[in-house]
C-alpha positions in Angstrom: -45.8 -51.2 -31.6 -42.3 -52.2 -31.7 -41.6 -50.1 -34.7 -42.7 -47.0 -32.5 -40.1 -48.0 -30.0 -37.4 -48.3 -32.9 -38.5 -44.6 -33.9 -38.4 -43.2 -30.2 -34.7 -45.0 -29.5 -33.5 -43.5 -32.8 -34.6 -39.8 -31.6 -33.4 -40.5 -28.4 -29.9 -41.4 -29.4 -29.9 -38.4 -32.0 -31.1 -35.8 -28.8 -28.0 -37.2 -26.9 -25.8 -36.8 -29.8 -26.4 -33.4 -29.7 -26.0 -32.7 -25.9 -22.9 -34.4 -26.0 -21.6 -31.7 -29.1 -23.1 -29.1 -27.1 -21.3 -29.6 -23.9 -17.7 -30.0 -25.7 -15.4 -27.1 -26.0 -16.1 -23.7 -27.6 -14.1 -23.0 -30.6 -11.3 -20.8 -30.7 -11.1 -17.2 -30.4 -9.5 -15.3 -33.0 -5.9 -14.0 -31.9 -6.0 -9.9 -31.6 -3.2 -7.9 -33.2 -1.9 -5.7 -30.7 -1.0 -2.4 -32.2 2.9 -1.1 -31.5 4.1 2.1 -32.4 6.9 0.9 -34.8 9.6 2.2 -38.4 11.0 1.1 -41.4 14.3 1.6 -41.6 16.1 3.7 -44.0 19.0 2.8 -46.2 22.1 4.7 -45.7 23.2 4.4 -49.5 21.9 6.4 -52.6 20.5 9.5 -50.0 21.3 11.8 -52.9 17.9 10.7 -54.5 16.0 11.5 -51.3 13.9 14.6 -51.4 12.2 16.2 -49.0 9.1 18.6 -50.3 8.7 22.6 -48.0 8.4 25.6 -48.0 10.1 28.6 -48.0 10.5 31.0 -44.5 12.0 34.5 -44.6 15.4 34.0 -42.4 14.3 36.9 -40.3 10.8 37.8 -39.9 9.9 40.6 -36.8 6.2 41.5 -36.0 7.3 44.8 -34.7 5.5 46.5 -31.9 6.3 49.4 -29.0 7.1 48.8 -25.6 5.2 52.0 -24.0 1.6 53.2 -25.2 0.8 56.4 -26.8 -0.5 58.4 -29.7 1.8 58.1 -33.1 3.6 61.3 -34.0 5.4 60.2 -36.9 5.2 56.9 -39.3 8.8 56.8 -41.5 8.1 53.9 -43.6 5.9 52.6 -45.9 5.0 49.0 -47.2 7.9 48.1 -49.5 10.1 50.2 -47.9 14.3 48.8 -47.3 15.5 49.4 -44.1 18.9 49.1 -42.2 20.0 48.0 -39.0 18.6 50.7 -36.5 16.7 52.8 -38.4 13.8 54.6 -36.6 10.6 53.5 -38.5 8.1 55.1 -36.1 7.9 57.6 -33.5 5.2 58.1 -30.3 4.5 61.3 -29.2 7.3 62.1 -26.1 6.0 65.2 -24.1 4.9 62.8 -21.3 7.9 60.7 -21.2 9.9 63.8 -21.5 7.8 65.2 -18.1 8.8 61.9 -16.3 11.8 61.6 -17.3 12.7 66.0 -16.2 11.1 64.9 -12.9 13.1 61.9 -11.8 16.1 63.4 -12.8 15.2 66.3 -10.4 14.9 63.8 -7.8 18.0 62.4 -8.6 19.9 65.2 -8.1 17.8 66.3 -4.5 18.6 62.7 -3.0 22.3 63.3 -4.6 22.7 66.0 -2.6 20.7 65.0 0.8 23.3 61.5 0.6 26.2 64.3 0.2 24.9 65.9 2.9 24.4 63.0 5.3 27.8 61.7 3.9 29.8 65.0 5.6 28.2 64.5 8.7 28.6 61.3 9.1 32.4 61.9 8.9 32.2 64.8 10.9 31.1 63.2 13.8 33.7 60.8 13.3 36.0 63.2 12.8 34.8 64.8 16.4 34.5 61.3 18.1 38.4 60.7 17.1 39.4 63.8 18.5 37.4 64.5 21.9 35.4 61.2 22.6 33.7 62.5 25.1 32.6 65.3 22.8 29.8 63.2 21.1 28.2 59.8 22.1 28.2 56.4 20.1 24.7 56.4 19.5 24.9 60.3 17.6 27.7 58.8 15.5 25.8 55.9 14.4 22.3 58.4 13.9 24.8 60.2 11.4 25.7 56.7 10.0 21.8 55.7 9.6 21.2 58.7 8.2 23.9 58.4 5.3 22.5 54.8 4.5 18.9 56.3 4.2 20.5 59.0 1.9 22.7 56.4 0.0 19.1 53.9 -0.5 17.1 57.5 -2.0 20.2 57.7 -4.6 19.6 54.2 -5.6 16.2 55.0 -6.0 16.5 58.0 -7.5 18.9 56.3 -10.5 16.6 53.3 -10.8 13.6 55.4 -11.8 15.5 57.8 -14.0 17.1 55.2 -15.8 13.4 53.3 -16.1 12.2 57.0 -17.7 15.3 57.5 -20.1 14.4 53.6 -21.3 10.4 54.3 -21.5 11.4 57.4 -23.3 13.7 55.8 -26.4 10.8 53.4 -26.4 9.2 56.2 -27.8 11.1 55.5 -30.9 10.6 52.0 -33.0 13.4 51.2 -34.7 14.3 48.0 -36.9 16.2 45.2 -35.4 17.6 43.8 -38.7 18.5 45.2 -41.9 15.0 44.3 -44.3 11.9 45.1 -45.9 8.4 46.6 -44.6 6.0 44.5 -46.0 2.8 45.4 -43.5 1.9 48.4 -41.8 -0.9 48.0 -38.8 -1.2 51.4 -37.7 -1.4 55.1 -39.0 -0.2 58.7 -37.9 -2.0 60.0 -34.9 -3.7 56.7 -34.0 -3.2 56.1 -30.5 -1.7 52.6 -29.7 -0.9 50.4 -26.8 1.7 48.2 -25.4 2.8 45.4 -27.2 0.6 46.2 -30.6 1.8 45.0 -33.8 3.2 48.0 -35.6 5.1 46.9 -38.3 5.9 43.5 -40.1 9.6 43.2 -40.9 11.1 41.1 -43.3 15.0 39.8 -44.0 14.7 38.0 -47.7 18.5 38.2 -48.4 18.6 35.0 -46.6 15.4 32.7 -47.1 15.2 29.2 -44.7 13.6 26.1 -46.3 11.2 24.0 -44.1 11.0 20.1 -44.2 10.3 17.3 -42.4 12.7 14.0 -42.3 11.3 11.2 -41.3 12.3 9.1 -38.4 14.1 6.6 -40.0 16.4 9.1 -42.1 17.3 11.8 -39.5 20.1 9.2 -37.8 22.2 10.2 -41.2 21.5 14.0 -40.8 25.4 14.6 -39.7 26.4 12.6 -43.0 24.7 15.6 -45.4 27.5 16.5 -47.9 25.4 18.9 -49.7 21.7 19.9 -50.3 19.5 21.7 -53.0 16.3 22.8 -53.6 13.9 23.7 -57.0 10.7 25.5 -56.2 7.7 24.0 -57.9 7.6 27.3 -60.2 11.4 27.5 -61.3 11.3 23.8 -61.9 14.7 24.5 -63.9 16.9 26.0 -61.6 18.9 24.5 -58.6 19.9 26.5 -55.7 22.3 25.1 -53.4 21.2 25.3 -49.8 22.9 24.3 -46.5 21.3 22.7 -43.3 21.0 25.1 -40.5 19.4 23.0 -37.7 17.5 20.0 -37.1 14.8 19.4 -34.6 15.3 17.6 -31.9 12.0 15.9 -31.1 9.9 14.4 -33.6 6.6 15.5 -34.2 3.8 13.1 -32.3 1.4 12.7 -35.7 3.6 12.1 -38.3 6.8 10.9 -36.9 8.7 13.0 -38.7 11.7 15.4 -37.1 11.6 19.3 -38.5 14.7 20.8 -40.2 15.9 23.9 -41.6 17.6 24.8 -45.0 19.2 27.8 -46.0 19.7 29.4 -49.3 21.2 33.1 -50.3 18.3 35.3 -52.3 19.5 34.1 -56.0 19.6 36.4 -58.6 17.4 34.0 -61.6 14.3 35.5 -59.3 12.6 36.5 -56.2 12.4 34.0 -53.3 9.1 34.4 -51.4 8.1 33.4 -48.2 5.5 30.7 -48.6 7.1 29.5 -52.1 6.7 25.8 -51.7 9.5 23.3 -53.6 11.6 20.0 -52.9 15.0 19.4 -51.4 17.0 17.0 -52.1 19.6 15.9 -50.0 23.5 13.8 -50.3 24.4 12.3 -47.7 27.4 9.7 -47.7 29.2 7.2 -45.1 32.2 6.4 -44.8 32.8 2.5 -45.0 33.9 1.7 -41.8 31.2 4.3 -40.7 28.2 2.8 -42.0 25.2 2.1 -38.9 21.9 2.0 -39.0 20.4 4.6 -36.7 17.2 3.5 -34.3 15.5 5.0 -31.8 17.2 4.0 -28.2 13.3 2.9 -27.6 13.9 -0.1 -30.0 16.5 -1.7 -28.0 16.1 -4.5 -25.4 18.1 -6.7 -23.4 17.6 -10.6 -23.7 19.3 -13.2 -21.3 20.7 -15.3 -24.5 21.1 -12.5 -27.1 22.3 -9.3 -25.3 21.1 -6.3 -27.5 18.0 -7.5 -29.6 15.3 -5.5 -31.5 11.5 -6.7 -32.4 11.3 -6.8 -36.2 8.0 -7.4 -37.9 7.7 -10.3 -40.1 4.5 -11.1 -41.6 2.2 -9.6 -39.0 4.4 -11.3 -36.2 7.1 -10.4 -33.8 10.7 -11.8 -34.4 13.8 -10.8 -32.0 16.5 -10.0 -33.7 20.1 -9.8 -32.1 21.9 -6.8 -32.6 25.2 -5.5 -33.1 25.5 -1.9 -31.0 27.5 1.1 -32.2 27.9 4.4 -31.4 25.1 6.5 -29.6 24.2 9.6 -31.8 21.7 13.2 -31.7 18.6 10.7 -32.8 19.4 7.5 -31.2 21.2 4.1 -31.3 23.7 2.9 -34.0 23.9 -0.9 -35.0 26.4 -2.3 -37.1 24.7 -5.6 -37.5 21.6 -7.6 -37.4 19.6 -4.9 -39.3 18.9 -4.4 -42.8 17.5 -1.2 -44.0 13.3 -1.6 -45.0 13.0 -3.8 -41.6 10.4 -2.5 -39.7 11.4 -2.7 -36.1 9.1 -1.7 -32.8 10.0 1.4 -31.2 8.5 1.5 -27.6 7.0 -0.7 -25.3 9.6 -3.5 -26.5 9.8 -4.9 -23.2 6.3 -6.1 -23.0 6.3 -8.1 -25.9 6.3 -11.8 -26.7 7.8 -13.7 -29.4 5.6 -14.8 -32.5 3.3 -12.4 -31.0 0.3 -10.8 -33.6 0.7 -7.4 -34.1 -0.2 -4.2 -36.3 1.2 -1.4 -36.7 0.0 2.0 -35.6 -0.8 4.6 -37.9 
């Protein structure tokens, strides 16, 4: 009997063992990254071994199109055909633009003649009223005077609507904007087109652009660019010396990249096409006492004991960094100090972040 008793105190204790584990503390939750939008930064020396892989845009590219309807009396050019400056490349039929235009000139010169008309007798009873005033009453003088302004409105008019016809008229007549090439042709002789309907596609390949995109964390050095070439993927051997043109001034949402613009003369070792892809590669030097890093104004903070500060990444966590500010830029904030180019620094919601604090970045 007492060894019953032992057994029930054992399981006894053992039940309130576990009750006692049971009620403690749950463990520990696992921390949770937050995600930042954040960049690496660049290095501002050896940018003439950057490159920057695009493609080639014609400089000036026109999708050509009338700007009245009608049928197609004449078609000039043909696909491969070199044009100038002003040349006419197709031509509408103009008998009813002619007939509109005839008419409102006609109308022109009737309400011409009806505001000369109303002119004279305006001044003649001003004329009469100067020299008898009691020949003619105010209120005739100032029918005449009514009258003239009535006239003088119908001129307006008139001009307006002959001027619209003489413009829908040479609209008859599609002429080339730039000096260039045909290289499509959407329409034929006799076919009857409307407003606004692609015509003929133009092309300028004397001057050929170079697309790329430069990533955030380069385009702060885009106003150091000494000089820029690019080899297309099938003239791996040949170098043509390009210029920048322009540089966006937004980056794009996805990749974080801003767009710019190369642009090269036609060379003479072969044909530049539109849609040729190839690499650019870029110099780019500083001066020494010139030398910043370039950040997104985003990036920047201030903290009570360190002024300017940036969150660099470290490992997964947030560490602030005290900066050094320089000169403000087209792409954002200079610093002189505290930065070193491959940190990856957070570039928005800075002010809602803690030190130490788990994060990942987003892609």
């Amino acid at each position: 009997m007492i060894r019953y008793r032992s057994i029930e105190t054992r399981a006894l204790v053992l039940l309130f063992l576990l009750i006692v584990v049971s009620c403690g503390e749950p463990p520990p939750k696992p921390e949770t990254a937050k995600l930042v939008k954040a960049v690496e930064l660049g290095d501002s020396e050896g940018l003439a071994t950057r490159s920057f892989p695009g493609r080639a845009e014609a400089a000036q590219e026109a999708v050509l199109s009338f700007r009245v309807s009608g049928q197609v009396e004449e078609l000039r050019v043909n696909v491969g055909d070199t044009v100038s400056t002003g040349d006419i490349l197709a031509v509408l039929d103009k008998t009813d633009l002619a007939n509109v235009l005839r008419v409102a000139e006609e109308t022109q010169v009737k309400a011409q003649a009806a505001f000369e008309n109303a002119e004279a007798n305006h001044k003649r009873s001003i004329n009469v009223q100067q020299d008898d005033p009691g020949a003619i009453s105010q209120r005739a003088v100032d029918r005449t005077k009514a009258a003239r302004s009535i006239a003088k409105a119908a001129v307006d008019s008139a001009t307006s609507a002959t001027d619209i016809a003489a413009n829908r008229l040479a609209y008859a007549e599609l002429k080339a904007p730039f000096s260039g090439e045909v290289v499509a042709n959407y329409i034929e002789a006799f076919e009857s087109v409307v407003l606004k309907q692609p015509v003929i596609r133009l092309l300028n390949r004397s001057l050929i652009e170079f697309k790329v995109d430069v990533p955030e964390s380069l385009i702060g050095y885009a106003k150091d660019v000494e000089s820029a070439k690019v080899i297309f993927d099938v003239y791996s051997d040949i170098e043509i010396a390009a210029t920048v043109k322009e540089i966006g001034r937004e980056a794009s949402r996805g990749t974080r990249t801003f767009p710019a613009t190369l642009l090269m003369a036609q060379t003479e070792a072969f044909d530049i096409l539109p849609g040729m892809a190839g690499t650019a590669f870029i110099t780019a030097r500083l001066a020494d006492n010139e030398k910043q890093i370039t950040v997104p104004a985003a990036a920047l903070f201030k903290h009570p004991e360190d002024g300017s500060a940036v969150w660099i990444i470290r490992d997964d966590r947030l560490v602030r960094q005290r900066v050094v500010v320089g000169q403000p830029g087209d792409f954002g904030i200079g610093v002189t100090d505290g930065l070193q180019p491959g940190d990856w620094i957070v570039t928005a919601g800075v002010n809602s972040l803690a030190e130490g604090q788990l994060v990942k970045v987003m892609q």
